[in-house]
TIMIMI-498341 format. One line per field, with one value per residue: x, y, z of N, C-alpha, C in turn; residue number from 1; residue in three letters. Coordinates in steps of 0.05 Angstrom, whole numbers, plus 5000, padded with zeros to 4 digits. Example, Ala and Ser with C-alpha at 12.3 -4.5 7.8 and 13.67 -1.06 7.14 Angstrom:
# TIMIMI-498341
nu [5264  5257];
nv [4886  4955];
nw [5156  5142];
cau [5246  5273];
cav [4910  4979];
caw [5156  5143];
cu [5264  5258];
cv [4934  5001];
cw [5156  5157];
k [1  2];
r [ALA  SER];
This chain:
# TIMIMI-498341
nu [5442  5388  5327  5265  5280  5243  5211  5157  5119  5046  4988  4942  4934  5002  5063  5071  5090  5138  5163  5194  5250  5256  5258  5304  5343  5345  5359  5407  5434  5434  5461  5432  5417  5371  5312  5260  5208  5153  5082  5026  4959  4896  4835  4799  4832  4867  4861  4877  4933  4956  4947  4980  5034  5102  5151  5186  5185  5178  5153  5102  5089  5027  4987  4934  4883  4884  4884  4842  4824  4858  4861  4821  4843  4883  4917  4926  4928  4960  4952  4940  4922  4879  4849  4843  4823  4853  4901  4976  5017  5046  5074  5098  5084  5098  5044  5004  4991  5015  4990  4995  4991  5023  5018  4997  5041  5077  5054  5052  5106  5123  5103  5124  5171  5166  5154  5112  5080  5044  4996  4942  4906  4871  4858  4830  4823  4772  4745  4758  4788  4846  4832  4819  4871  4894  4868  4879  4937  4937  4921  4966  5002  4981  4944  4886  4833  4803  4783  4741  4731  4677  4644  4593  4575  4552  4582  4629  4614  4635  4689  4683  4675  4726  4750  4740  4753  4805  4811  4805  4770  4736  4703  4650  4640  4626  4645  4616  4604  4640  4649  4681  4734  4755  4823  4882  4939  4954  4941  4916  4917  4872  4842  4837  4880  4881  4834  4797  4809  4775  4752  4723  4753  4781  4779  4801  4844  4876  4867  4890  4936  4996  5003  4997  4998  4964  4970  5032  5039  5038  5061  5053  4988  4919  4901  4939  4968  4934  4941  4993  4988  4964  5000  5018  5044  5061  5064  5082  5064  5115  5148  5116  5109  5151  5172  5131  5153  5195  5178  5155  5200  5213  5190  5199  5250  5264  5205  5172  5141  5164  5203  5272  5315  5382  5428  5395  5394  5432  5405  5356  5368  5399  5348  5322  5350  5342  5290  5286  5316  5287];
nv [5004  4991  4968  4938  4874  4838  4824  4816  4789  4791  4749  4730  4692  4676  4668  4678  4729  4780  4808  4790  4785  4837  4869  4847  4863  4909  4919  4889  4927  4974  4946  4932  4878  4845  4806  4790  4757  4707  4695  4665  4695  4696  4735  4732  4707  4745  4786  4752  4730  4784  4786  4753  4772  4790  4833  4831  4850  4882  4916  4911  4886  4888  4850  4834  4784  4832  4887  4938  4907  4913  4968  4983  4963  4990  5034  5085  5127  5130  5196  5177  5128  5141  5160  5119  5078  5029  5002  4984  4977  4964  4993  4971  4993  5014  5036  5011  4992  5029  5057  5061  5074  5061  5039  5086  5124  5102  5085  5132  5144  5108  5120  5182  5150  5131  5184  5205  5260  5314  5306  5322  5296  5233  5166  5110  5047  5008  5001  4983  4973  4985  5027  5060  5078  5094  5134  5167  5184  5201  5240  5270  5272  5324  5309  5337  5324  5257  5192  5145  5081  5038  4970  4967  5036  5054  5043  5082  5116  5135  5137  5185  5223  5223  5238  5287  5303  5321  5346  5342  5325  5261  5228  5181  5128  5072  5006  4980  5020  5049  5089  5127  5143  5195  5220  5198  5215  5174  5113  5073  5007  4974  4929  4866  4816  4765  4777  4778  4825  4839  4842  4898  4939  4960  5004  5046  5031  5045  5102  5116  5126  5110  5053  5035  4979  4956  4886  4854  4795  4745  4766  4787  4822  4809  4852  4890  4863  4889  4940  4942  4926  4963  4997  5034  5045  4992  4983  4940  4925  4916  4967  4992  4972  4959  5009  5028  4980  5015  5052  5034  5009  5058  5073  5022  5042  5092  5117  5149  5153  5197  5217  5213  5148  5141  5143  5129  5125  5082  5036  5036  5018  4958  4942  4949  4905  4865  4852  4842  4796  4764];
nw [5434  5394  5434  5452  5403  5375  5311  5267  5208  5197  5179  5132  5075  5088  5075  5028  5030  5026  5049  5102  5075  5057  5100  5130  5111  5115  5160  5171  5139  5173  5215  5254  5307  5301  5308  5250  5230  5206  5207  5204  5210  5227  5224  5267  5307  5312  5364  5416  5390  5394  5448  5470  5457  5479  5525  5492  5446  5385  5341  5283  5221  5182  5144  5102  5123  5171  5176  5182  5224  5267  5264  5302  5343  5363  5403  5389  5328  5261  5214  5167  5178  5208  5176  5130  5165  5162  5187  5170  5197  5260  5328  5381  5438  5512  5521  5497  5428  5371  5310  5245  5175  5119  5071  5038  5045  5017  4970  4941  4943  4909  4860  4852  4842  4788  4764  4760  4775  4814  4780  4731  4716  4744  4746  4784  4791  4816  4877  4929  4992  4971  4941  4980  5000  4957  4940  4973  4965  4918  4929  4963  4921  4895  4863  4832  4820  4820  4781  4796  4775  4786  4789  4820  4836  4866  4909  4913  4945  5000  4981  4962  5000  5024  5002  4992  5036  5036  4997  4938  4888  4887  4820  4813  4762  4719  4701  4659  4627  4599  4558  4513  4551  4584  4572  4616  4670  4694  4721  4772  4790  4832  4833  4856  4862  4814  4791  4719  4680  4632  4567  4573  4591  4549  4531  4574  4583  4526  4542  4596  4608  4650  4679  4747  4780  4830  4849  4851  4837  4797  4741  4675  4698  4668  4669  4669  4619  4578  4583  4558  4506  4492  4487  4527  4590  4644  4709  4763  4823  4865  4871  4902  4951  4965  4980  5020  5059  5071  5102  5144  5170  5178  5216  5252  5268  5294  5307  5274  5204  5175  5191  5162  5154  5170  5137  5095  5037  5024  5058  5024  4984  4993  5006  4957  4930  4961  4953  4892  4885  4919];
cau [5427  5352  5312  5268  5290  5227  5188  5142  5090  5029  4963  4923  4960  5029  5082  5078  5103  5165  5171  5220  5267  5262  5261  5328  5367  5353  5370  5430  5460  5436  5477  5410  5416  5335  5299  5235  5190  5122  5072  5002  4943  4868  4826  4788  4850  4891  4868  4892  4952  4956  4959  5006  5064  5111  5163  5212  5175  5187  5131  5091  5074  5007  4973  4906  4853  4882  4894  4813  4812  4887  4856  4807  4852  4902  4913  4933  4925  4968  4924  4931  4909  4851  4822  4826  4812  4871  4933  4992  5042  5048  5094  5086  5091  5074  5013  4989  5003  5015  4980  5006  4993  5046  5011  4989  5064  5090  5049  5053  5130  5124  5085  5147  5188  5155  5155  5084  5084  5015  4976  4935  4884  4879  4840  4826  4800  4766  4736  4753  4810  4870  4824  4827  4903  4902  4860  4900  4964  4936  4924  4994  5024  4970  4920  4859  4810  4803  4757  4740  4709  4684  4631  4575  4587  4545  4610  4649  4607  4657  4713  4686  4680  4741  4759  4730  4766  4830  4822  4812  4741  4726  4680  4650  4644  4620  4665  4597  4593  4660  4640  4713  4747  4783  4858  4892  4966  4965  4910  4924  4897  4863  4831  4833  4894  4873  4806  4801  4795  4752  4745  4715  4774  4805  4792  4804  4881  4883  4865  4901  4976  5018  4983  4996  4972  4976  4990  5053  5041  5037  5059  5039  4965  4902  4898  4972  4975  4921  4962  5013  4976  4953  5022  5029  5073  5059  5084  5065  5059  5129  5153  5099  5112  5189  5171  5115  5165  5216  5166  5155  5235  5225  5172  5202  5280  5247  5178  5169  5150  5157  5231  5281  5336  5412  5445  5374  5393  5434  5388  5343  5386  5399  5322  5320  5367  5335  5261  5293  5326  5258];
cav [4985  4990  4939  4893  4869  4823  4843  4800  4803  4770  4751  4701  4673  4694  4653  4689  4759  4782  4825  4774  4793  4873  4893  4831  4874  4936  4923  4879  4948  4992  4950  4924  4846  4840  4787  4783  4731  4714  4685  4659  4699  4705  4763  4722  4701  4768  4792  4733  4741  4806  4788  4740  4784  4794  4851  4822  4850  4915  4916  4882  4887  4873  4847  4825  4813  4846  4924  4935  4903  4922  4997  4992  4951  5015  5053  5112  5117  5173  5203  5157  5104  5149  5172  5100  5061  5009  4995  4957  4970  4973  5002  4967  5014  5007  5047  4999  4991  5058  5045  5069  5062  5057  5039  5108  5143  5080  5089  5160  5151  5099  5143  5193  5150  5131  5202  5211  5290  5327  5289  5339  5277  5210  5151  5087  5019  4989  5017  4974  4989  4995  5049  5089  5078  5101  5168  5203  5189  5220  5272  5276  5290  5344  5308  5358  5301  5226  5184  5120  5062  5009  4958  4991  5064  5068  5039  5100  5140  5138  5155  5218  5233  5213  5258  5322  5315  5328  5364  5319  5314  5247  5220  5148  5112  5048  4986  4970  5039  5071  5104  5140  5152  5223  5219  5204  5203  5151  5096  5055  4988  4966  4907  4849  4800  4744  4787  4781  4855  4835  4866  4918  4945  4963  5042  5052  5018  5065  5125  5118  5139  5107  5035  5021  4949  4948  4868  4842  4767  4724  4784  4819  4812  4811  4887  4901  4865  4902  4973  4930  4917  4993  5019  5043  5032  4988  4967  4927  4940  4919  4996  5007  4941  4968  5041  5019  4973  5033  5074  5022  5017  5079  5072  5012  5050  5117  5114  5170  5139  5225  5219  5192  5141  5148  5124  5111  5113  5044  5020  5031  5000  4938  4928  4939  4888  4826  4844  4830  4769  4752];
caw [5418  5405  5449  5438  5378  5354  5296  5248  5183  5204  5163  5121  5074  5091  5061  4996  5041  5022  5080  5117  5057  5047  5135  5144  5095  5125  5190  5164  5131  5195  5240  5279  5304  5298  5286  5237  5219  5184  5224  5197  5243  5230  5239  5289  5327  5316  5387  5430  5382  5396  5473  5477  5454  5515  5523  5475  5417  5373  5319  5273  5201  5167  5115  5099  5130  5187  5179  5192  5263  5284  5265  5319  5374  5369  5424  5368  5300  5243  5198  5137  5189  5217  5151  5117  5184  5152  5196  5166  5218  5297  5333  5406  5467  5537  5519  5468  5398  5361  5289  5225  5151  5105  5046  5033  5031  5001  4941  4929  4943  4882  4834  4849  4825  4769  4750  4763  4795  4813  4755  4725  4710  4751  4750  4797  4774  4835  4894  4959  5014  4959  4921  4996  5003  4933  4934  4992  4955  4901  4955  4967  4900  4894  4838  4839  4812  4811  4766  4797  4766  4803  4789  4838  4827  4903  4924  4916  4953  5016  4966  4952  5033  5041  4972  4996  5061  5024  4966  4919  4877  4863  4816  4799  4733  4721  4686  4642  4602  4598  4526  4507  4575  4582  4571  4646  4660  4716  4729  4798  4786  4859  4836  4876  4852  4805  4779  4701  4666  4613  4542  4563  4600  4536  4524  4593  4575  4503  4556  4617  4613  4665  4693  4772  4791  4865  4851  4849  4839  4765  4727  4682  4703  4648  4671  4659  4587  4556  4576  4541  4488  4477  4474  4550  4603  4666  4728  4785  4860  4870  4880  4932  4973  4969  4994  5046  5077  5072  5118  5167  5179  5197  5241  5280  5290  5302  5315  5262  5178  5166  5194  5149  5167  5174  5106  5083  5011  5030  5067  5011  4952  5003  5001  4929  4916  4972  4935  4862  4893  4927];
cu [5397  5340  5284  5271  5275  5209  5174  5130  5079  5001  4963  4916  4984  5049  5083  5092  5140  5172  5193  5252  5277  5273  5291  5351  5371  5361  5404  5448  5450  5453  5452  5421  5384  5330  5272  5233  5166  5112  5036  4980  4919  4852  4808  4814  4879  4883  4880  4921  4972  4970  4985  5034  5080  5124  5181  5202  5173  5152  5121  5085  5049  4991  4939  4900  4854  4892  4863  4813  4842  4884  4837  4816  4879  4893  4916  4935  4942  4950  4918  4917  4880  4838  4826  4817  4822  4895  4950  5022  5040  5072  5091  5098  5074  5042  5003  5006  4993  5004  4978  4999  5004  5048  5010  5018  5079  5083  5052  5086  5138  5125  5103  5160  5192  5155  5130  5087  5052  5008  4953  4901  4891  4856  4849  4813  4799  4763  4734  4778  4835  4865  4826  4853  4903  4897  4873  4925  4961  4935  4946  5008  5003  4961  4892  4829  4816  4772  4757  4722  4705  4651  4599  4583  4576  4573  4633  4641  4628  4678  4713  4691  4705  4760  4764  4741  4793  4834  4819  4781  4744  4704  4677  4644  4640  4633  4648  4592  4613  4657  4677  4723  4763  4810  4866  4926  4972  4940  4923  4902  4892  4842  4840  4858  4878  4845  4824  4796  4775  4763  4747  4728  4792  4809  4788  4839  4890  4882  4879  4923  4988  4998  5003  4992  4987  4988  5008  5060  5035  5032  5062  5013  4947  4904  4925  4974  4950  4926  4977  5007  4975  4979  5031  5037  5054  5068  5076  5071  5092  5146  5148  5103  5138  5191  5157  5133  5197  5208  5160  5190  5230  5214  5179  5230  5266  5222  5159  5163  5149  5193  5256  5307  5367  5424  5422  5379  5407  5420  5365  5338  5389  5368  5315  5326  5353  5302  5266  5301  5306  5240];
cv [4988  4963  4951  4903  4844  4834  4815  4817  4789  4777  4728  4701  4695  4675  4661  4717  4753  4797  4818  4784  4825  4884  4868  4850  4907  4943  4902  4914  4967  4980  4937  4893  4848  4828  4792  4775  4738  4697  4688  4675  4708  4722  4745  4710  4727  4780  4777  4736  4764  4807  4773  4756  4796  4821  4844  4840  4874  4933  4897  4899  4875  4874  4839  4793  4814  4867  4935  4930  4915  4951  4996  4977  4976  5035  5083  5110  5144  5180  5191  5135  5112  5148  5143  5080  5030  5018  4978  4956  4981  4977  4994  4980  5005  5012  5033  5000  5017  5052  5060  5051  5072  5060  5071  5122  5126  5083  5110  5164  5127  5105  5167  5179  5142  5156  5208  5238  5303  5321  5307  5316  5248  5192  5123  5068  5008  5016  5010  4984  4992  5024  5078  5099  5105  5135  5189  5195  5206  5251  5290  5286  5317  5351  5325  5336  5275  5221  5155  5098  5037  5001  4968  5004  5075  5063  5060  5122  5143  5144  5171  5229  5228  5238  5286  5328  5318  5338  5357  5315  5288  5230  5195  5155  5090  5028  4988  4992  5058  5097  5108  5157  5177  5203  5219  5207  5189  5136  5082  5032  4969  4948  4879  4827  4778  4758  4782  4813  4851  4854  4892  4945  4963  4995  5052  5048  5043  5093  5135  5120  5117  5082  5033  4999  4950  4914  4866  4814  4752  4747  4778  4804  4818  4843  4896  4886  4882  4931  4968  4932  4947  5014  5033  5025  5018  4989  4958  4938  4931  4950  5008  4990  4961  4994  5041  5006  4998  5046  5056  5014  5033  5081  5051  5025  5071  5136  5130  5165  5169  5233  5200  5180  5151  5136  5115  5110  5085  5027  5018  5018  4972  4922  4923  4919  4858  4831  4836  4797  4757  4747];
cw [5424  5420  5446  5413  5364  5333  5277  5230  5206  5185  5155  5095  5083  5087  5048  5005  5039  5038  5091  5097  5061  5084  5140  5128  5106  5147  5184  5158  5155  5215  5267  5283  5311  5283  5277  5215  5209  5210  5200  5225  5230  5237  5266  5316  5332  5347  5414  5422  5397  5434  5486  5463  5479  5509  5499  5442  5413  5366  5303  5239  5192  5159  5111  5112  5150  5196  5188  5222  5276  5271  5288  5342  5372  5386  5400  5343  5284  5230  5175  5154  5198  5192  5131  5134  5178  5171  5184  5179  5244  5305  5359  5427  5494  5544  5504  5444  5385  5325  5267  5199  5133  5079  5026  5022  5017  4970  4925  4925  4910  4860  4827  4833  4797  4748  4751  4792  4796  4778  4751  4724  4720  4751  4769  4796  4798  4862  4921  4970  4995  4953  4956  4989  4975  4921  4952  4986  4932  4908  4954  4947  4886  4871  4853  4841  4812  4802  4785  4790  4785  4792  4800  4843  4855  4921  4926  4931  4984  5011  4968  4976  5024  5018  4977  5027  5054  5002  4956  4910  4862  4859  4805  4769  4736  4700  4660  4622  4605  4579  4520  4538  4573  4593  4610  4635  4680  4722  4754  4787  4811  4851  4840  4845  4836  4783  4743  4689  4655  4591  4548  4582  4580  4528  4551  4591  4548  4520  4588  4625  4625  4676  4722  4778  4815  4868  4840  4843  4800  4754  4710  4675  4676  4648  4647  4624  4569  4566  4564  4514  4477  4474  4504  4576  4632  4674  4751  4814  4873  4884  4905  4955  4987  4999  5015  5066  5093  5102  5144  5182  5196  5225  5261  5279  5298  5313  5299  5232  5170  5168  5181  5163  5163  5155  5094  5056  5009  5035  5037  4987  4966  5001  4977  4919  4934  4950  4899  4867  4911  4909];
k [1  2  3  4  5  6  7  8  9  10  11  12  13  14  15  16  17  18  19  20  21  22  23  24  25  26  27  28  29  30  31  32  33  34  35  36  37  38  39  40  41  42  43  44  45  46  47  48  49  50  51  52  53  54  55  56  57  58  59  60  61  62  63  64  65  66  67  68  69  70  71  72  73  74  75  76  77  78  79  80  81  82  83  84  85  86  87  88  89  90  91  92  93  94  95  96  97  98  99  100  101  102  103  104  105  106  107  108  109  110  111  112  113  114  115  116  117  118  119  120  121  122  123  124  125  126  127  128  129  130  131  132  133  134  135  136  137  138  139  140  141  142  143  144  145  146  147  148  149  150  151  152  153  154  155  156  157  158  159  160  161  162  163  164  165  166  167  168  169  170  171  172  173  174  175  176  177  178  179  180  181  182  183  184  185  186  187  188  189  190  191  192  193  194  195  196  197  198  199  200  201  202  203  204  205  206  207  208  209  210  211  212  213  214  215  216  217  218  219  220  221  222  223  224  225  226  227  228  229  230  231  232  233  234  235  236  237  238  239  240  241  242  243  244  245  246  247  248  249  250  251  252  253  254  255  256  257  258  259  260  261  262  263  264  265  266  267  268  269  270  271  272  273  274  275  276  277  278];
r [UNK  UNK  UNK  UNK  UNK  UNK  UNK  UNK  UNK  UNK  UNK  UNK  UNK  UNK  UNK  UNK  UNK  UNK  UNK  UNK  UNK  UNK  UNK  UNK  UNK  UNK  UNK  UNK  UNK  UNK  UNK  UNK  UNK  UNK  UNK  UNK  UNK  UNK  UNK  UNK  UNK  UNK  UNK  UNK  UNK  UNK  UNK  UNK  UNK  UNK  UNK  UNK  UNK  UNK  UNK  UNK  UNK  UNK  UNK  UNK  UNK  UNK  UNK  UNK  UNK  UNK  UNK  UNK  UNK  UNK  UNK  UNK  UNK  UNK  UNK  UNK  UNK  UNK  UNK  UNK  UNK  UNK  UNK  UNK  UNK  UNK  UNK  UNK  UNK  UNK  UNK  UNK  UNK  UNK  UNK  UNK  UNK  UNK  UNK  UNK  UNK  UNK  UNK  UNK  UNK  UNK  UNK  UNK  UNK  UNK  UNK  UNK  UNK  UNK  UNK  UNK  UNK  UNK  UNK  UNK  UNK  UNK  UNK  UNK  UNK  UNK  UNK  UNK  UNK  UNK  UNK  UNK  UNK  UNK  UNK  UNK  UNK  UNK  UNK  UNK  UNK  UNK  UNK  UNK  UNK  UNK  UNK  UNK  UNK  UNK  UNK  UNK  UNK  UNK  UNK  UNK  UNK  UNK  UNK  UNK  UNK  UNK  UNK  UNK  UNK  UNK  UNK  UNK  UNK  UNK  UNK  UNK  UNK  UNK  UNK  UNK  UNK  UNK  UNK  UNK  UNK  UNK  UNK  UNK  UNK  UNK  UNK  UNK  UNK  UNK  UNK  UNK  UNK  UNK  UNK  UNK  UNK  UNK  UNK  UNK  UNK  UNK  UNK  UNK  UNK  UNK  UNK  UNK  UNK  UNK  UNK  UNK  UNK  UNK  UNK  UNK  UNK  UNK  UNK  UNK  UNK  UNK  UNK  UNK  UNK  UNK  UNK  UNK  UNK  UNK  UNK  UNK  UNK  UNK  UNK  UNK  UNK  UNK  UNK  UNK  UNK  UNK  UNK  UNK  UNK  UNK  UNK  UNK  UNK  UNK  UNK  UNK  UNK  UNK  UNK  UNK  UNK  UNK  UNK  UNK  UNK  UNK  UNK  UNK  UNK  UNK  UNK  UNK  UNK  UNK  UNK  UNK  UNK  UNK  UNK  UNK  UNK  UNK];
């Protein structure tokens, strides 16, 4: 039997995390008795947090707004956590907490299954920590270019670093003067839950193939109905939640989110089935 056997989410809000749902089902069909919880925790109180965890405790998931500071209280980081300087899962060891991000093969393992394969043409609406997550997945299925629009087009200048350290040229665009957008066949939509699109959203929606919305919450968002509207397909961040928590599984039985589990296609239809019923 693996020991310890505590794990949590933690962040601010957290009651809306469906986490408690997707990691009880996967350790229900592995056979684990592990418990995890949610827990409310502040980036100002995540290191006290942080200390009070005794031996009893596995790992941790988490969410906003603390993958930023629980990237620089890691004793170790993988390379999706080094190169976007976002943790959303620990792995706790005597050495410290081992610091992994999830998001990154979660989304790209989405976009798989979406049917989205090396994308010959990609774009990104928004340019804060989803739009990293979002450019080294593009990495991964081995898009050559990304377009990204964001509001302040200085704002993507860390994209492109982060672009050209993986292959990947990309270039800004600004919301306020799209003109006729080149044809994509996948947009990720990394703007911030609740935002309105606007109008002028809309030949970005006639041009953008396949919509992404990293949220998941009061679907389908202003974004997501005007791809509706233009005749193409959405779908919300559901997928990636699914597949991110998939990779953290792996990372608390194994220590490995590169090594897959033991019956994981069960395990992975058991999670399917508590996040529909979540």
């Amino acid at each position: 039997m693996l020991t310890p056997a505590r794990l949590a989410v933690w962040g601010d809000p957290i009651d809306h995390s469906r986490s408690p749902a997707l990691h009880a089902a996967a350790y229900r069909e592995l056979g684990l008795p592990w418990e995890y919880g949610r827990q409310r925790v502040t980036e100002a109180g995540f290191p006290a947090a942080l200390e009070n965890l005794d031996a009893t405790w596995r790992g941790l998931s988490l969410t906003m707004p603390l993958k930023n500071v629980a990237a620089t209280s890691a004793a170790s980081l993988d390379d999706a956590a080094l190169r976007t300087g976002a943790v959303n899962t620990y792995l706790l060891t005597d050495d410290g907490p081992r610091g992994f991000n999830t998001d990154v093969g979660g989304l790209a393992r989405a976009l798989r299954e979406a049917g989205v394969t090396r994308p010959r043409a990609a774009r990104i609406l928004g340019a804060g920590a989803t739009a990293t997550s979002a450019v080294l997945s593009l990495a991964e299925l081995g898009a050559p270019g990304v377009e990204v629009v964001a509001r302040r087009p200085e704002a993507v200048e860390p994209l492109r670093a982060l672009g050209a350290s993986v292959g990947v040229e990309v270039v800004p665009s600004a919301f306020d003067a799209p003109g006729t957008p080149d044809p994509v066949a996948v947009t990720i939509g990394a703007l911030p839950g609740g935002v309105d699109a606007g109008a002028g959203i809309r030949p970005y929606a006639e041009n953008g193939g396949l919509l992404v919305d990293v949220v998941y919450g009061n679907w389908p968002t202003s974004l997501a109905e005007q791809w509706l509207a233009a005749g193409n397909a959405a779908i919300n961040g559901l997928p990636m939640l699914l597949h991110q928590a998939l990779l953290q599984v792996r990372v608390f039985v194994g220590g490995d989110p590169a090594v897959p589990l033991e019956r994981e296609d069960a395990v992975l239809a058991a999670m399917r089935v508590a996040l529909v019923g979540g």
